[in-house]
C-alpha positions as CSV (number, residue, x, y, z in Angstrom):
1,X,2.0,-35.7,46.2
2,X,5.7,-34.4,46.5
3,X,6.4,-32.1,44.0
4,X,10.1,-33.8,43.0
5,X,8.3,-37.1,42.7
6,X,5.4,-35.8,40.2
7,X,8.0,-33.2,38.3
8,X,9.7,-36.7,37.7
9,X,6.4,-38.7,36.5
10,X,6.2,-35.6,34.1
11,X,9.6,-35.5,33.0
12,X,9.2,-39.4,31.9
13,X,5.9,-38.7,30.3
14,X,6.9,-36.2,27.6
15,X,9.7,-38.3,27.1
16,X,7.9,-41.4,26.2
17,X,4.9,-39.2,24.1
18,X,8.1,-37.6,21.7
19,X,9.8,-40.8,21.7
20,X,6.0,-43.0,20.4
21,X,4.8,-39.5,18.3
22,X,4.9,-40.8,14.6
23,X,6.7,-37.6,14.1
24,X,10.1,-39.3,16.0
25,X,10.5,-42.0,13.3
26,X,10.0,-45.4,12.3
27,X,6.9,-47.0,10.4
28,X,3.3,-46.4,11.8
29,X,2.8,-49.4,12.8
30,X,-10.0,-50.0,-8.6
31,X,-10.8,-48.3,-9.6
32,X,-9.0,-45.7,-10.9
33,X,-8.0,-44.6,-14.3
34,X,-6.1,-47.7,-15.8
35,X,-3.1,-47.9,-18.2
36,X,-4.7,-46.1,-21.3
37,X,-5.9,-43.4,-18.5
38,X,-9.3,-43.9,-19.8
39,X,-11.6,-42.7,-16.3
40,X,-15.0,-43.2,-17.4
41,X,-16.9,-46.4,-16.5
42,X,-20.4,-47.2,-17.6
43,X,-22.8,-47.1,-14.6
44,X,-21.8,-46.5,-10.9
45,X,-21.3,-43.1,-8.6
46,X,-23.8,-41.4,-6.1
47,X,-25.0,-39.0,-9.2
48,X,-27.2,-35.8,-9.0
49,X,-28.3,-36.2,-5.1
50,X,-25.4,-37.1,-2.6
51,X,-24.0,-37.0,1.2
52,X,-20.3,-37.3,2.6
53,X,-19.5,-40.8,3.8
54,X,-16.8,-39.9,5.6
55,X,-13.9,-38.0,5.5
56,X,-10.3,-38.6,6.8
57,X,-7.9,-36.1,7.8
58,X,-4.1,-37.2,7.0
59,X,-2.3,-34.4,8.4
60,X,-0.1,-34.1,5.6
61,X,-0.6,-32.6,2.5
62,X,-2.5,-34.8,-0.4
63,X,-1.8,-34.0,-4.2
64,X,-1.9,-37.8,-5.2
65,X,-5.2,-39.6,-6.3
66,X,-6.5,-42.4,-4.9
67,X,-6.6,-46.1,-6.1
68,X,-9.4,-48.0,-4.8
69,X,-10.2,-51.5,-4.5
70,X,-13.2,-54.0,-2.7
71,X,-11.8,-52.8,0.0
72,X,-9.6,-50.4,0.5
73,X,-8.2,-46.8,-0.5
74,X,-4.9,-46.3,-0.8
75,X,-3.4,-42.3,-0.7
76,X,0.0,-41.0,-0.7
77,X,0.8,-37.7,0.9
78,X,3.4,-35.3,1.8
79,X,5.4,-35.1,4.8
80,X,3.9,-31.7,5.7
81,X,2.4,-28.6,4.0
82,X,2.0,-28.8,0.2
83,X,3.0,-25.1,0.2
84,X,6.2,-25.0,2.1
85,X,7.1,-27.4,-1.4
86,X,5.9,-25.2,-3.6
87,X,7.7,-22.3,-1.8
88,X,11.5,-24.6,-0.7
89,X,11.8,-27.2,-3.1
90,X,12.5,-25.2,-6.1
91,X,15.6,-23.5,-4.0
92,X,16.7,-26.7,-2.2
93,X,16.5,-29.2,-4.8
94,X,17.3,-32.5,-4.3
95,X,18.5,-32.0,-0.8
96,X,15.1,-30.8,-0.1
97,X,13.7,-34.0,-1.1
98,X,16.1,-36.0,0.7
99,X,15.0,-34.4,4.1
100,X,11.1,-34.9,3.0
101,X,9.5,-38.2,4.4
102,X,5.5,-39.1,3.0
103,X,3.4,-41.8,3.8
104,X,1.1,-43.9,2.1
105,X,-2.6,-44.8,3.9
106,X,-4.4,-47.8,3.2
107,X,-8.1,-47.0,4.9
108,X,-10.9,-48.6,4.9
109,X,-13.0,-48.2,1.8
110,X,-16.4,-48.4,3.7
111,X,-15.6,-46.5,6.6
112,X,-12.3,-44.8,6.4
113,X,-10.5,-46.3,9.2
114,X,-6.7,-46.8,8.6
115,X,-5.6,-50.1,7.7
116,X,-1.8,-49.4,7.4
117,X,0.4,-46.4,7.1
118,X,4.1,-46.6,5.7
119,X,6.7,-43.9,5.7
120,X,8.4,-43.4,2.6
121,X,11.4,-41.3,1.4
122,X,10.8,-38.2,-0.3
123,X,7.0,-36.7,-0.1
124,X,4.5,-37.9,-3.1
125,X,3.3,-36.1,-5.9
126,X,2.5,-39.0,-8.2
127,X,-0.5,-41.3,-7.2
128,X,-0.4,-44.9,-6.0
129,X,-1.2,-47.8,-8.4
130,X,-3.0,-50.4,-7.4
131,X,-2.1,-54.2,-9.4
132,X,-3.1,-57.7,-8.2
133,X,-2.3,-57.3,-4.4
134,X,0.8,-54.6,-5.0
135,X,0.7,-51.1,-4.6
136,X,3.1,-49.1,-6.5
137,X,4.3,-45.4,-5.5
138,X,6.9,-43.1,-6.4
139,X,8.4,-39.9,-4.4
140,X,10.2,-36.5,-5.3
141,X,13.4,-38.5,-3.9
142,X,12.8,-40.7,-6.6
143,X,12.4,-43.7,-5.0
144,X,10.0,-46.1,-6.2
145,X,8.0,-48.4,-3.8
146,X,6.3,-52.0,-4.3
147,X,4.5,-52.4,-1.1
148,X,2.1,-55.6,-0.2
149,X,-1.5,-54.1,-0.6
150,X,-2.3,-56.0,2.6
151,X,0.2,-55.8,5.3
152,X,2.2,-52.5,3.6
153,X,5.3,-54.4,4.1
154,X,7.9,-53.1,1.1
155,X,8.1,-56.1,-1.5
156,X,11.2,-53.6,-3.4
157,X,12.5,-50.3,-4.3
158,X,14.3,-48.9,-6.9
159,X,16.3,-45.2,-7.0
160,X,15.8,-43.5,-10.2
161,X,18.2,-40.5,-10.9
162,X,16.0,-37.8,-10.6
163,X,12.5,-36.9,-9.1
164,X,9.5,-38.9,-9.8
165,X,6.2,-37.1,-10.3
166,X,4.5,-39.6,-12.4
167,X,2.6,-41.9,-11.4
168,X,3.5,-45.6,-12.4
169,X,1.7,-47.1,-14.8
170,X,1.1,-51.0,-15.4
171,X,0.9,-53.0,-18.2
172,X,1.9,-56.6,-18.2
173,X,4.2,-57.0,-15.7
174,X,5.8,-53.7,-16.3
175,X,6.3,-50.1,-14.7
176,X,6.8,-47.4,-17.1
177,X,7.6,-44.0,-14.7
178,X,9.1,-41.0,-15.6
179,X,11.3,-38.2,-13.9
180,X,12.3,-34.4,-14.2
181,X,13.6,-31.7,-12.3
182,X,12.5,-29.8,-9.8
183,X,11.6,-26.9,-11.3
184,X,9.3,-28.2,-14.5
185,X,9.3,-24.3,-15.3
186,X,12.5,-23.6,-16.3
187,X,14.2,-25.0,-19.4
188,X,17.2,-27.2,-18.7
189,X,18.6,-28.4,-22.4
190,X,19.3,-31.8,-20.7
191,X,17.8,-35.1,-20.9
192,X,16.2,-37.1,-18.1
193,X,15.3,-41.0,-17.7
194,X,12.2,-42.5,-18.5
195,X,12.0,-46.2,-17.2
196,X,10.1,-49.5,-17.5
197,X,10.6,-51.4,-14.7
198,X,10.2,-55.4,-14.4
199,X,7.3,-55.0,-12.0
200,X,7.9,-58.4,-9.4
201,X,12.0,-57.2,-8.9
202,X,12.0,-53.3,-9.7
203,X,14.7,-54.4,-12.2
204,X,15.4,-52.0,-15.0
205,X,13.8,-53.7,-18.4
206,X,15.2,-50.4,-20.6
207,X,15.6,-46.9,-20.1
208,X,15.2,-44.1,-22.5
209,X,16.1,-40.1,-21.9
210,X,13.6,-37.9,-22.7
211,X,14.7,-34.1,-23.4
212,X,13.9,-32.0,-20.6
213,X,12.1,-35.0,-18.8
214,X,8.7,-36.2,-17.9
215,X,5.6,-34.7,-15.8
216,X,2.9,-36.7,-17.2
217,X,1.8,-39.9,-16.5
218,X,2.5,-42.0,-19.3
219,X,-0.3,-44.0,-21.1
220,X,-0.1,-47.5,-22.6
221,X,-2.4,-49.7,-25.0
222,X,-1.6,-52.3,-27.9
223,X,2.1,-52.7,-26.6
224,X,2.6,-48.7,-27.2
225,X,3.9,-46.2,-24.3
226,X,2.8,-42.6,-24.7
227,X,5.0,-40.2,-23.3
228,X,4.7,-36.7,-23.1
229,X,7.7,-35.0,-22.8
230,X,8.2,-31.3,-21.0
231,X,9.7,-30.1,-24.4
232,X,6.7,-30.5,-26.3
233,X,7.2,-33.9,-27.7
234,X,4.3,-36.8,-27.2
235,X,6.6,-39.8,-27.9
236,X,5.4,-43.2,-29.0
237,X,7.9,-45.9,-28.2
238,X,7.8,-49.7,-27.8
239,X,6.6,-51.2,-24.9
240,X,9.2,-54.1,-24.8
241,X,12.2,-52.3,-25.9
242,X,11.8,-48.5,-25.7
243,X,12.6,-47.8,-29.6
244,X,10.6,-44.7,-30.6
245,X,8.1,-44.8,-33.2
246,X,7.1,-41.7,-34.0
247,X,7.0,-38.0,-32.1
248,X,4.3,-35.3,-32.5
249,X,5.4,-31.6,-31.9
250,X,2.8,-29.4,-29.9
251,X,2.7,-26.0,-30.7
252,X,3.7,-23.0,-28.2
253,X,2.7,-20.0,-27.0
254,X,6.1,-18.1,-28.2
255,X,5.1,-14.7,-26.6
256,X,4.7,-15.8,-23.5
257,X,7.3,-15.8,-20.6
258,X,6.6,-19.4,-19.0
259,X,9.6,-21.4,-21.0
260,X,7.0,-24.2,-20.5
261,X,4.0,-22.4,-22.4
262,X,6.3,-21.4,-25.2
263,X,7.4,-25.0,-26.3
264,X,3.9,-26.2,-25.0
265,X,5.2,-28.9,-22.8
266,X,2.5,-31.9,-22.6
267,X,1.5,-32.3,-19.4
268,X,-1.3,-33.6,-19.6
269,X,-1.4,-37.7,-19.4
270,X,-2.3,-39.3,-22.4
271,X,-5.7,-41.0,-23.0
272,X,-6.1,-43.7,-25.5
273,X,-9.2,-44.7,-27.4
274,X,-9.3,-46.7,-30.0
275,X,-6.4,-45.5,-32.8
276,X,-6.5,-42.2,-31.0
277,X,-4.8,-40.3,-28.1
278,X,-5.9,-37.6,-26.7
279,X,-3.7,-34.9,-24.8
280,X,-3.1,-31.4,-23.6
281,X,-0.4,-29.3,-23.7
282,X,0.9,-26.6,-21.4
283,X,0.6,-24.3,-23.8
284,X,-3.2,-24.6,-23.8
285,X,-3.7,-26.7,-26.6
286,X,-6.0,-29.9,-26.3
287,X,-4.7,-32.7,-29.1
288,X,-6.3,-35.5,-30.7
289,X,-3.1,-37.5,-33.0
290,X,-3.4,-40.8,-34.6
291,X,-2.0,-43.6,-32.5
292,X,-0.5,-45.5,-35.0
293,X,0.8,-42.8,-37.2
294,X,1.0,-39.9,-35.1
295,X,-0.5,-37.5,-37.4
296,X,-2.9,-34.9,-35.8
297,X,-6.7,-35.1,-36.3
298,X,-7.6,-32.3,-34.4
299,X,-6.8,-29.3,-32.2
300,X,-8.7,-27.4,-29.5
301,X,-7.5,-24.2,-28.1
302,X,-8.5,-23.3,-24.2
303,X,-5.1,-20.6,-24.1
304,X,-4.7,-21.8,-20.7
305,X,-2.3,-24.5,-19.2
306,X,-3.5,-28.2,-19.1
307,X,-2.5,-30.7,-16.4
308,X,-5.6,-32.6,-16.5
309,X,-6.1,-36.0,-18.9
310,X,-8.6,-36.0,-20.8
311,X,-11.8,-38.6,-20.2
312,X,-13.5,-40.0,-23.2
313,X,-16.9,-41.0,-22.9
314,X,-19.7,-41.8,-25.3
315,X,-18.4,-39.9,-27.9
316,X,-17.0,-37.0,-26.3
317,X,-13.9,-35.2,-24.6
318,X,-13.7,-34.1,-21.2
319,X,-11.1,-32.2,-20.0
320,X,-10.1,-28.9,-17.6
321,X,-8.3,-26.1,-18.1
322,X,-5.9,-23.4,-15.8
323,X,-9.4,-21.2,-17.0
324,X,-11.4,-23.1,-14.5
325,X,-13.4,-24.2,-17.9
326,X,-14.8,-27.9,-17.5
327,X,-14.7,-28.8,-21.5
328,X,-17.2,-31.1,-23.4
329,X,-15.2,-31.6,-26.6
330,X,-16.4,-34.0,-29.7
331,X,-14.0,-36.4,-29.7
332,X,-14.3,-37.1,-33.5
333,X,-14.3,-33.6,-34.7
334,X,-13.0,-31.6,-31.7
335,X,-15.4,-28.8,-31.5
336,X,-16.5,-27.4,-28.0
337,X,-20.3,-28.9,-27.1
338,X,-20.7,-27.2,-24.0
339,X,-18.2,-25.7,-21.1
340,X,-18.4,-25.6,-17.3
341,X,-16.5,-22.8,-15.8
342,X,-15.4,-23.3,-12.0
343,X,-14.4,-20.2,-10.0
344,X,-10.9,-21.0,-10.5
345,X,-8.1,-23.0,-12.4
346,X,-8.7,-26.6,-12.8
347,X,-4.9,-28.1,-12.2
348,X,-4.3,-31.7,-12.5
349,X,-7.9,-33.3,-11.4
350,X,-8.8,-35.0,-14.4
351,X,-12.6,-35.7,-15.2
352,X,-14.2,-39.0,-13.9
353,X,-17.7,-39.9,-15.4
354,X,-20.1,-42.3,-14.5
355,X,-23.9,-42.7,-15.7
356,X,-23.6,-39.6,-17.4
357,X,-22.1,-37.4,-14.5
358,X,-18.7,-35.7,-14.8
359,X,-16.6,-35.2,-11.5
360,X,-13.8,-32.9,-11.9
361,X,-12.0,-30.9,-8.8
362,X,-11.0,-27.6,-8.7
363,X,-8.1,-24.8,-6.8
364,X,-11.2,-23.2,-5.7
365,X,-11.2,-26.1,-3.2
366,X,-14.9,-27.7,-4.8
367,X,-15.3,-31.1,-6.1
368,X,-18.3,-30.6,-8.7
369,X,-20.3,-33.2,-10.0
370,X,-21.3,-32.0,-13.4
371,X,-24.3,-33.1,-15.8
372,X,-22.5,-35.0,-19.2
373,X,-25.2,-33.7,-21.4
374,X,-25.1,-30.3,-21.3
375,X,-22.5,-28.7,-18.2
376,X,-25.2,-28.0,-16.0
377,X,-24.2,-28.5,-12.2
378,X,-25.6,-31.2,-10.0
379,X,-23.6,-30.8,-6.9
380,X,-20.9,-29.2,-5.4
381,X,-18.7,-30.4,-1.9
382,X,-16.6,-27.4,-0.9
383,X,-13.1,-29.0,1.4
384,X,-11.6,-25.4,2.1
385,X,-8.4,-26.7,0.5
386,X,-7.4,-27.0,-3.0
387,X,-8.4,-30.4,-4.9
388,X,-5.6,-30.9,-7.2
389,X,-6.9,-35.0,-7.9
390,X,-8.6,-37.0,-9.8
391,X,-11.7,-38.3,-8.4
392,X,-11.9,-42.2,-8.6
393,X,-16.1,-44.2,-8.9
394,X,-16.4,-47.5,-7.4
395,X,-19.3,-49.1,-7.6
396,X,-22.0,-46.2,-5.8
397,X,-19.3,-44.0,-3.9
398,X,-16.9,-41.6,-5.2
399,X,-13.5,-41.5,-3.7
400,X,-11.3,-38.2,-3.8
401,X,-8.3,-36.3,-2.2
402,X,-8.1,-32.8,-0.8
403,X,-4.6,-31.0,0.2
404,X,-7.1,-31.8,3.9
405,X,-7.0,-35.5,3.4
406,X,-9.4,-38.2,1.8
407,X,-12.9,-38.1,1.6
408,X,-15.6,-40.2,0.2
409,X,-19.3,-39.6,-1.2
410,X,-22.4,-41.9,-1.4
411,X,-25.5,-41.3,-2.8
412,X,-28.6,-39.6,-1.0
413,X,-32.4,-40.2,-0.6
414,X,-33.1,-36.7,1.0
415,X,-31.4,-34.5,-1.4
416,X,-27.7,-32.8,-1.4
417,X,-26.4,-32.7,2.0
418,X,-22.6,-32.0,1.3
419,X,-20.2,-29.3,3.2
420,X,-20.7,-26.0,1.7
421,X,-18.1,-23.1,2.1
422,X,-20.8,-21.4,4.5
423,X,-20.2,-24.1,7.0
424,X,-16.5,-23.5,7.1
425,X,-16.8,-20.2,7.8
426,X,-19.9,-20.4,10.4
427,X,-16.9,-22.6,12.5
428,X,-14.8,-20.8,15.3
429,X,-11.7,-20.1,15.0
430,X,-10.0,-22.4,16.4
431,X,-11.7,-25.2,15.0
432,X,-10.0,-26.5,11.2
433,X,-13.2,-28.1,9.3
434,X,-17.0,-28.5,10.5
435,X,-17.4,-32.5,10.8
436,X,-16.1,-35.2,12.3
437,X,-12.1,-35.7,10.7
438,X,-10.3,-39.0,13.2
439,X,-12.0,-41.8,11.6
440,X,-9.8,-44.0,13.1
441,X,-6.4,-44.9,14.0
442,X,-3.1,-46.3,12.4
443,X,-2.1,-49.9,13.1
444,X,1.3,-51.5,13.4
445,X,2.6,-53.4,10.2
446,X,6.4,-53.0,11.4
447,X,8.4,-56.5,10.0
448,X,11.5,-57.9,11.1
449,X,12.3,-59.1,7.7
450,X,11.2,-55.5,5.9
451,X,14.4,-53.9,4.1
452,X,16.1,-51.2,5.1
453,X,15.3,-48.3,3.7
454,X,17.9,-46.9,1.3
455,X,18.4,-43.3,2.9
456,X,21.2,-42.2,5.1
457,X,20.3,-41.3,9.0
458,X,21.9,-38.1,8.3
459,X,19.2,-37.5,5.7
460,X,16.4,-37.9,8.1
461,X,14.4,-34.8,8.4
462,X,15.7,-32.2,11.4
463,X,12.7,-32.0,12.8
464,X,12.6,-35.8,13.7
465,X,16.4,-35.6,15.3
466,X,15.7,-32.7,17.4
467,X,12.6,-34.8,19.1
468,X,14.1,-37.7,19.2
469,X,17.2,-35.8,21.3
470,X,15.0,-34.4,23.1
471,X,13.0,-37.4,24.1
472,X,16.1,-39.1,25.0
473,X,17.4,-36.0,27.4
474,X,14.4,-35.8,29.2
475,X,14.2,-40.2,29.5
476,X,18.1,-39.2,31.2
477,X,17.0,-36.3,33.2
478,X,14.1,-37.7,34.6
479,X,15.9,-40.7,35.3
480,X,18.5,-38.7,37.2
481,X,15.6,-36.8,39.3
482,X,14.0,-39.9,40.0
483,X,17.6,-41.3,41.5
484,X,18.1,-37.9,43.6
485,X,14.3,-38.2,44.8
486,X,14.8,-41.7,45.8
487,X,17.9,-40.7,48.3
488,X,15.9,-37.5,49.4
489,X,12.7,-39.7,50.4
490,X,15.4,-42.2,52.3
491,X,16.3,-39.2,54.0
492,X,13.0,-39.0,55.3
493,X,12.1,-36.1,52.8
494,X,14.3,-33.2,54.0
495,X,14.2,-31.5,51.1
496,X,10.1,-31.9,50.4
């Protein structure tokens, strides 16, 4: 073949592979813990004996959990390495989110396969949630999504002020989210926004500021929001108007040199049970106060940060700890009945438990599935990257996210066949994970009628304008070859 003619067929080919590569723009075409965060369900999970189902790689980063239905799992992710955030975002700030794009994945509950994928601005921290054919996410650019469940078509948005790490959380008809700054670690002295959105507009119903802002997911029964606030203040306010009804003051760890550990900033999402709510705090400190009152009933030190919400089941506490420690706490008294210690911290994965197993993730990048009565270990599934959510059961299979992507358990007849840490590092080098990770592919769900979305094109990501640039220039140059080929071959090929 003449070399002009197939430097041209080349020259068009890496054009149109940048200019279709998700990376160049444009849309790809439960059970989870519900509003009182209470994660424990009756029966339900694989249990002591169990085998992957399948596992899907996203690409990007996952922090969020997921929200599962009958049929499908819904993620959201970052835009690209989890930590390149934790290393830019405290220095960039909101510009950094601005530039960040993540997506959220609808896949196929039974087999993993993506239903939908839709871009979103700002990469996710906070978990999707799931309502009556809606699914709700909000992003570090503090944006807040209401896309159809189905088609991943965007129903509304609304811009908060700041950066959303909380999930949303639903109670009749309404979104209570709130926001912070970027870095939760150092001490601001200024107040941030905590909303409640009219869930079928994104309308704002009230707002309320909340010194130093909000991390946690906020918990809601009997027309109560909890909030816990980064300055060490749970807050109980009306659900229709906002009003506060009472505050409980954590205590701090005043010799220490996190700002957040010495006001013991509640970062852990509320739980409610009954007339009681159950929380950690920063500073280490695991809380059981009165709901109605807000008077304490009991305290449980662990001296180590809590991100995790507490699950209550059948009488007891569960809850992790930055010590790795898996606690069984009585929920009535508050002392410890039994503790599981992982190799390392357990971050924000808070406890599942179903039919008397616990499932809790750790940073030493194990999912464990724990025994209820007594902290012995059933199972572990090692992912070679941190798990930083909270698992989610639905009906037999267990549903959970990796920073590698999304995986999914079932339950075995032959015994514990699960990856193990020896099979990661048995793999070759240039090979990322030892099984099977492109369950399947994303599908179109682009609308004419979809809004547009509220960003700037000069906000787009760099990355995306360089390829896109480049994609054009070479679609131009290889048009031009193509031209000069054209009169060369009329010439009978002088130059060939």
């Amino acid at each position: 073949m003449n070399n002009r003619y197939l430097t041209a067929l080349l020259l068009f080919a890496a054009a149109a592979a940048l200019l279709i590569s998700p990376a160049a723009g444009g849309d790809w075409t439960t059970h989870q813990k519900d509003h009182m965060n209470t994660g424990a369900v009756d029966s339900g999970g694989p249990g002591a004996e169990a085998t992957e189902k399948w596992f899907f790689d996203t690409d990007h980063s996952v922090v969020s959990s997921p929200a599962v239905t009958d049929s499908t799992v819904y993620v959201s992710t970052f835009s690209g390495s989890f930590w390149g955030m934790a290393t830019d975002h405290r220095e960039g700030g909101l510009e950094y989110a601005r530039n960040q794009t993540g997506y959220i994945y609808a896949l196929d509950r039974d087999t993993g396969e993506v239903e939908w994928v839709k871009e979103t601005t700002g990469s996710a921290w906070a978990s999707p949630t799931f309502d009556d054919g809606v699914v709700y996410i909000a992003t570090m650019a503090g944006v807040v999504y209401a896309v159809d469940a189905d088609s991943g078509d965007v129903i509304w948005r609304f811009k908060a002020d700041h950066p959303v790490y909380t999930s949303p959380t639903f109670y009749e008809g309404t979104l209570y989210l709130g926001t912070r700054d970027y870095d939760g670690h150092e001490l601001s002295h200024q107040d941030y926004p905590f909303y409640a959105l009219d869930a079928s507009d994104g309308e704002v119903e009230w707002r309320v500021d909340v010194e130093e802002g909000v991390f946690a997911t906020a918990g809601v029964a009997d027309g109560v929001v909890y909030v816990g606030g980064q300055n060490g203040t749970l807050h109980a306010l009306d659900a229709g108007s906002g009003d506060e009804i009472w505050g409980f003051e954590t205590r701090g760890q005043r010799h220490q040199d996190d700002p957040l550990m010495r006001v013991g900033g509640v970062t852990s999402p509320p739980t409610i049970r009954g007339d009681t709510v159950y929380f950690g705090s920063y500073a280490g400190d695991v809380y059981a106060v009165e709901a109605s009152t807000g008077d304490e009933i009991w305290s449980y030190p662990t001296y180590t940060p809590i991100a995790s919400s507490p699950t209550v089941y059948d009488g007891v506490v569960y809850i992790g700890s930055y010590d790795g420690g898996l606690y069984a706490l009585d929920a009535e008294e508050g002392g410890q009945l039994w503790a599981f210690v992982a190799e390392e911290r357990i971050s924000k994965s808070s406890p599942a438990v179903a039919d008397d197993v616990v499932y809790v993730g750790s940073v030493d990048d194990n999912l464990y599935a724990i025994d209820a009565s007594d902290g012995s270990e059933h199972w572990s599934y090692y992912t070679d990257e941190w798990v930083l959510s909270s698992p989610a059961v639905y009906g037999d299979y267990l549903y959970f996210t990796s920073l590698a992507g999304v995986h999914a358990v079932e339950p075995s007849e032959d015994g514990v066949d699960l990856p193990t840490k020896k099979d990661f590092e048995e793999v070759e080098n240039d090979t990322d994970v030892a099984y099977e990770t492109s369950p399947g592919e994303a599908v179109s769900t682009g609308s004419e009628d979809e809004p547009e979305e509220p960003e700037p094109s000069d906000d787009l990501p760099v990355p995306r304008f360089v390829l896109l640039l480049l994609g054009v220039s070479l679609l131009v140059l290889g048009s031009l070859w193509g031209y000069h080929l054209s009169g060369s071959l009329r010439d009978g090929g002088k130059d060939g």
